[in-house]
Structure formats: C-alpha cells, structure tokens
C-alpha positions as CSV (number, residue, x, y, z in Angstrom):
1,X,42.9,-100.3,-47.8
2,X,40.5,-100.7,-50.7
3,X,40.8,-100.7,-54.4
4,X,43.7,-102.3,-56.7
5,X,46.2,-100.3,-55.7
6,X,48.9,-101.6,-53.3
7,X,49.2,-99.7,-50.8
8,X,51.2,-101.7,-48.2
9,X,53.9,-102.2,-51.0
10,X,53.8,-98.9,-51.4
11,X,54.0,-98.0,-47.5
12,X,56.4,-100.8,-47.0
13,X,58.7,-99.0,-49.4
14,X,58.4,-95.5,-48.5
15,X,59.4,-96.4,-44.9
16,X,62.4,-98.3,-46.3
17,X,63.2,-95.7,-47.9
18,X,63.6,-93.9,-44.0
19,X,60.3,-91.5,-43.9
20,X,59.0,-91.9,-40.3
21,X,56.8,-88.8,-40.7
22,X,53.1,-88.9,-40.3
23,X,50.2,-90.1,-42.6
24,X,47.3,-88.8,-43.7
25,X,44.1,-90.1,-44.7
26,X,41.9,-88.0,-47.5
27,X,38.8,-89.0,-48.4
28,X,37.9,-88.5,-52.1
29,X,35.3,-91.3,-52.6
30,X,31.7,-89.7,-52.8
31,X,29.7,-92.4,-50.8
32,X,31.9,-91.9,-47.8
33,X,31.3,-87.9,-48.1
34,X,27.9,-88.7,-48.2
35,X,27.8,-91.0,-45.2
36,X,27.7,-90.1,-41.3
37,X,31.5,-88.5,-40.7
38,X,31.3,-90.0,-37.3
39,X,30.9,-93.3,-39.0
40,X,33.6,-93.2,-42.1
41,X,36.0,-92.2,-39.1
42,X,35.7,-95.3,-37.6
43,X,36.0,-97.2,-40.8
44,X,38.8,-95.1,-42.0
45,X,40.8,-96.2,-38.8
46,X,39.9,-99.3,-39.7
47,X,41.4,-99.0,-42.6
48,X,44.8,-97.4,-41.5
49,X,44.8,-100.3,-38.5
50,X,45.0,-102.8,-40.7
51,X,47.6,-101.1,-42.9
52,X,50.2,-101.0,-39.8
53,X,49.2,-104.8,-39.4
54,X,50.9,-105.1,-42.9
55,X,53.4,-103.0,-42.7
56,X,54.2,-104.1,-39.2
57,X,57.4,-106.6,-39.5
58,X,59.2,-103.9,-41.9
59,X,59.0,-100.5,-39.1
60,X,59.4,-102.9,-36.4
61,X,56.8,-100.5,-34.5
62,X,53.6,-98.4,-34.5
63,X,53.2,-96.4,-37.8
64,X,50.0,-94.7,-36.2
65,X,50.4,-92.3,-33.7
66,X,47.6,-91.1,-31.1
67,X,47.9,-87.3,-29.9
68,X,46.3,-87.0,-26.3
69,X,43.6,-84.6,-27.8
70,X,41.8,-87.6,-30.0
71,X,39.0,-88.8,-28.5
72,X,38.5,-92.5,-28.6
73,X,35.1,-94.3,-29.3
74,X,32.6,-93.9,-26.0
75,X,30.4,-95.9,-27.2
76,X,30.7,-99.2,-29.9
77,X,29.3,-98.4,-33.6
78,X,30.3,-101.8,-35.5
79,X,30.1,-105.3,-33.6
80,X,31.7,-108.4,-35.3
81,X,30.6,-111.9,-34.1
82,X,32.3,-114.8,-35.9
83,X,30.8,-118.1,-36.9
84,X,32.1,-121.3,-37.9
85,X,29.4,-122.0,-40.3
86,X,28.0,-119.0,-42.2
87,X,25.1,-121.0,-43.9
88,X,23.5,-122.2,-40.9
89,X,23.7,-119.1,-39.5
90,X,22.0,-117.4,-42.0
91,X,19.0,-119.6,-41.3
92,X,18.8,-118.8,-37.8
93,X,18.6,-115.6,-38.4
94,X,16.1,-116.0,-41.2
95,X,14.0,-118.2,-38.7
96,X,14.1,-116.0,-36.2
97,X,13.5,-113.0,-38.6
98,X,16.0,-111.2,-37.5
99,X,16.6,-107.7,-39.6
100,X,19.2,-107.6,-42.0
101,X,20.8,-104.9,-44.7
102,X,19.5,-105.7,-47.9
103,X,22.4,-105.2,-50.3
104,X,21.8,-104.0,-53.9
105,X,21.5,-106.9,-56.8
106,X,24.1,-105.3,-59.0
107,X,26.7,-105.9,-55.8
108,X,26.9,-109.6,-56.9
109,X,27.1,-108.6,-60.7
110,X,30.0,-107.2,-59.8
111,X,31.6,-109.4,-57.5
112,X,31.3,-112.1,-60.0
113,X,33.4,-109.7,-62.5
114,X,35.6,-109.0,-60.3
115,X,36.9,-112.5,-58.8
116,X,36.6,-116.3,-59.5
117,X,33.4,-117.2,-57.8
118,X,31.8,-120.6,-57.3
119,X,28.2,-120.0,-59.2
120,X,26.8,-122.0,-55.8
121,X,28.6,-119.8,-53.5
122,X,27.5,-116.4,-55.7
123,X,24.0,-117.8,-55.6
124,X,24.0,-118.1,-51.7
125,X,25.6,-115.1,-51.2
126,X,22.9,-113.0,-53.4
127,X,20.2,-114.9,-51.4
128,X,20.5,-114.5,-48.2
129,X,22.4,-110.6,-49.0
130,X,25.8,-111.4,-47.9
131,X,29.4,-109.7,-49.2
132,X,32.3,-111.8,-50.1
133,X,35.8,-110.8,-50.0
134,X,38.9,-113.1,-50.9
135,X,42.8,-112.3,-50.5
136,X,46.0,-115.2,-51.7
137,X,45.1,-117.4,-48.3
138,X,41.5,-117.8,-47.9
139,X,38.2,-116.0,-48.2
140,X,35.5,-113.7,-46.1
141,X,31.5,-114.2,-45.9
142,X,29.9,-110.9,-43.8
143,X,26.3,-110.2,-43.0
144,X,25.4,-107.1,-41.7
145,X,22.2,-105.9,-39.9
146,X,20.7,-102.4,-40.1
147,X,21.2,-99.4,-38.3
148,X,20.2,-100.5,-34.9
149,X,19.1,-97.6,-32.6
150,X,20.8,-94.5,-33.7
151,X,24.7,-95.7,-34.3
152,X,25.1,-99.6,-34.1
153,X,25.3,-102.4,-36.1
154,X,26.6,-105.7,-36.4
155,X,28.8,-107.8,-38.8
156,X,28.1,-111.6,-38.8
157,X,31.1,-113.3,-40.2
158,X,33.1,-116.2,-41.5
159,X,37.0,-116.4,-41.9
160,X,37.7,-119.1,-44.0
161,X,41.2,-120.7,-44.9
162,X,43.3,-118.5,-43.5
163,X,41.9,-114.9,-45.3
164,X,43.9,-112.3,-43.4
165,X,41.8,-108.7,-44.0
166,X,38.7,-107.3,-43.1
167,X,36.3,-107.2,-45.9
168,X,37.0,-103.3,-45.7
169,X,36.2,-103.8,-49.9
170,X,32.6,-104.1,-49.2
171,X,32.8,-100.8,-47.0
172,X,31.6,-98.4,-49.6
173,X,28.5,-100.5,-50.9
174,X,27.5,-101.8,-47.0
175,X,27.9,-97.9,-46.0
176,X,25.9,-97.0,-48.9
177,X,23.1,-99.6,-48.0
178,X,23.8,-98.2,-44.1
179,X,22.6,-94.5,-45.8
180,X,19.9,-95.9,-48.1
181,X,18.4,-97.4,-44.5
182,X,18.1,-94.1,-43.0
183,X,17.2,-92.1,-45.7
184,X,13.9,-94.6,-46.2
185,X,13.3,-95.1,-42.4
186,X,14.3,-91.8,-41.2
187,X,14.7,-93.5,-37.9
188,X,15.9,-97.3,-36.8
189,X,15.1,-96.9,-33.7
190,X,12.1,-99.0,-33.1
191,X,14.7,-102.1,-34.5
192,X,16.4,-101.6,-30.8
193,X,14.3,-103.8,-28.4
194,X,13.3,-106.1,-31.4
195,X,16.6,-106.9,-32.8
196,X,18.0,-107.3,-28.5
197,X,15.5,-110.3,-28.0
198,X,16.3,-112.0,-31.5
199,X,20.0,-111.6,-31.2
200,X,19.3,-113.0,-27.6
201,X,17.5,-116.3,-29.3
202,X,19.9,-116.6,-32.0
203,X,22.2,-117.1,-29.1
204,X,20.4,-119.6,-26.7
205,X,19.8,-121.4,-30.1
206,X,23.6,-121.6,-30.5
207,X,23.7,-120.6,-34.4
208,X,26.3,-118.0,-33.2
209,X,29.5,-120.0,-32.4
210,X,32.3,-118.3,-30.6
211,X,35.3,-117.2,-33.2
C-alpha cells in the first residue's frame, strides 16, 4: 500500500459492493523490477497483509487466500526489532559501529516536501540515515542495515503515538539502497560474523529494548 492513492477505500468499497473474487498484485514500479523477485515477493505480501488488516472489520474475514502449492518463507529475509527510544539507539549502534544502509541525501529532500517535518527531527533523521513515515495517529522512525549474508537484513524501529502501518512508503528507496549495496559490494557476505557479534553487544548493552 504505497503512494496517494487510497486503496483500502477503494477495496473497502468494492467488497461492499459483494465482489469476493480474488486479487492480484502487478508490479509496474521499475525499482522493484529491478530488485531481487524473491525479495519484492516478500514485500509485496507485505503489502497486501496489511491491506486485509484495513479492510478487515468490513469482509468480516480473510481477503487473502493461500493455495496449498505456495511455498512459504524457509528461511527469514527482513527482521524488525522495536525500540522505545530511536535516538539512543542509533548511538549504540554508531558506537559499536555496527553497519548500516546508507540512504540517498535527496530521500530527506523529499520527505520534507512531502509532509510537515520538525527541521530537528529531519536533521536527525538525515544524520544517522533513517526513513520516516507518518499516518492521522502517530509516526514511524526505521533503520535498516545492509544485506547481511546473502538474503537478511534487519529494520530497527520506533512506533510512535499510535502510527498504525508499516513504513511500506520507504520500500522503494530502502530496496533501491538494498540493490545499490550489492551492486558496489558484489557480495555482503563477509558482514555475517561481524554484524552477529555487534548485534550480540548492542544487546547485552541494552540499547535494543523489547517492543
């Protein structure tokens, strides 16, 4: 669910209307055709997952439906760890060096366009390269680390006053930054027993509250 247009109206409204047929998902923006298929499933899912959360208390049921032949995800490609206190993680992480995506400058020149940004908060956000997202009840700081090994990453985030999505905005730039990373590093793999023992620290230290 990304962009302006609103598509769990829209939903909501075609399955008042009685259509309990299936939905489709088609993929027309050019950075996800670009990205790793495998990984644009899982945030397409994503995606659809959290348009049956909004759609939910109108069908009364699931609008997604599994067929037996679709193979779930073996192995976990996107870890989210919540914190109560975005800022202080950050530090950790930048004390223990810890790797993390850079995100392009013109991200926040745009985010500043696009919504009603504190100039501290845009300045934090731009320094230690997190994304922001915002809805009617609250807002969303993520940080995200590189490629770690050949398919994981994680999200670092903080759900503040109430928000209710997913950041799925930022997906196209973060995937973008996610393809930039393995076109200039070819591999991430030697990030694998690095990033284990700072994640590991980052931990013990405590600068990763449980959600």
């Amino acid at each position: 669910m990304q962009g302006g247009f609103d598509l769990p109206g829209f939903t909501r409204a075609v399955c008042a209307s009685g259509y309990r047929g299936p939905l489709s998902l088609e993929v027309f923006n050019d950075v996800f055709r670009q990205a790793d298929p495998r990984r644009t499933a899982v945030d397409a899912m994503r995606s659809l997952i959290a348009l049956e959360d909004a759609v939910a208390e109108l069908t009364g049921g699931p609008v997604l439906r599994r067929a037996d032949w679709v193979p779930g995800v073996v192995y976990p490609q996107h870890i989210t760890l919540a914190t109560r206190d975005i800022t202080r993680t950050a530090a950790a992480l930048a004390d223990a060096k810890a790797p993390l995506l850079p995100i392009p400058d013109n991200y926040y020149d745009d985010l500043a366009a696009r919504v009603d940004i504190e100039p501290k908060m845009l300045a934090f956000l731009r320094q230690v390269g997190a994304m922001y997202d915002e809805d009617s009840s609250g807002s969303y700081v993520q940080l995200f680390t590189p490629i770690i090994g050949s398919r994981l990453f994680f999200e670092i985030s903080q759900r503040m006053a109430g928000y209710q999505g997913y950041g799925t905005a930022n997906d196209p730039v973060r995937m973008a930054a996610h393809r930039t990373q393995r076109l200039a590093t070819g591999s991430s793999a030697p990030l694998r027993y690095a990033s284990a023992a700072i994640w590991r620290r980052c931990r013990v230290r405590g600068s990763l509250p449980a959600a």
